[in-house]
Phi, psi and omega in degrees: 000157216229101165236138200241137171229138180216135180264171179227148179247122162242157197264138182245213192259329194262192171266137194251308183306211171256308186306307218267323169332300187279331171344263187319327179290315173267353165305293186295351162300266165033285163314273159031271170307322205258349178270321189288335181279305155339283176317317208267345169296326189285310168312332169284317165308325176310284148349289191298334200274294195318324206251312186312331163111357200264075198313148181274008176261001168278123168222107210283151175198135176279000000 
């Protein structure tokens, strides 16, 4: 009996290398960075409204 085996190389989704590693590691910093930057602009707006008398609950529309 004949048993034969083969391999394949396949590529999968995750990161395999070190390179590809650090890559997905700085994407997700990234992410992060744009959520925390987010946050600290919306808080600022909060802020700027509150001392301006201007509630952040107002919404002026012409």
């Amino acid at each position: 009996m004949d048993v034969s085996s083969t391999t394949s190389a396949t590529q999968s989704s995750t990161p395999t290398g070190p390179a590809d590693s650090m890559k997905k590691a700085m994407e997700v910093q990234e992410q992060a960075v744009t959520k925390i930057l987010e946050s600290a602009n919306e808080q600022s707006k909060q802020v700027t409204a509150q001392k301006t008398g201007m509630g952040g609950g107002i919404n002026l529309t012409a």
